[in-house]
N, C-alpha and C positions, 0 to 999 in steps of 0.2 A: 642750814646746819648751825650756824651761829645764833641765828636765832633759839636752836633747839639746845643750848649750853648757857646763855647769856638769861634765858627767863626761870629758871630755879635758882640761879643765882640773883637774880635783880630781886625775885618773890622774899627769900630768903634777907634780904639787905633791907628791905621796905618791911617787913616784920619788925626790924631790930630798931625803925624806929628813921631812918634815913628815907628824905623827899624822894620818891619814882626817878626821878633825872640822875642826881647825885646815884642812887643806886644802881642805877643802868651802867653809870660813867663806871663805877667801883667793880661792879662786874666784868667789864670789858677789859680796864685796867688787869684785871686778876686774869684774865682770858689771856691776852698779850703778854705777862708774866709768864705764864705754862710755857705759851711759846715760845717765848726768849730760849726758858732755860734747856728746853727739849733740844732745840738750835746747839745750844752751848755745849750739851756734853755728845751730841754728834760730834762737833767740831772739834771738841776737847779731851772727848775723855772722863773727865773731871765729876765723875759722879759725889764724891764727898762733898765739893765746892757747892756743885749746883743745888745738893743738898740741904748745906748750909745757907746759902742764899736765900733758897725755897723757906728756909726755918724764920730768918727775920723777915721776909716779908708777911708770913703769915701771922708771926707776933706783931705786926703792927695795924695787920686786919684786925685782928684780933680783939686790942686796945681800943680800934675804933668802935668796931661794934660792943664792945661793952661800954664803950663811954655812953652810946647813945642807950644801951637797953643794958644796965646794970644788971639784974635780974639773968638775963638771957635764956628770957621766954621765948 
């Protein structure tokens, strides 16, 4: 199953320009984020928060992958 979330994601990271390894790492990363935050608003509540959360982290995916593939082919 992880396997089956971690390779359109890793695909998609090595397009943009990021070595296979590092992309795997970055994918995974982002996998364990989901879960963190899915975690947090069982525990919380706190859907605005985890929302917010959810938002910078993806603005900083974000800046990654344009740094590496400006374009964002």
């Amino acid at each position: 199953m992880i396997q089956d979330l971690l390779g359109p994601a890793t695909a998609g990271l090595e397009e943009d320009g990021f070595p296979p390894d590092e992309a795997r790492a970055i994918a995974r990363l982002g996998l364990a984020v989901v879960r963190g935050l899915l975690l947090d608003v069982l525990a919380t509540g706190d859907v605005a928060g985890v929302d917010a959360a959810f938002e910078h982290y993806l603005a900083g995916v974000t800046a990654a992958r344009l740094a590496r593939n400006p374009a964002g082919t």
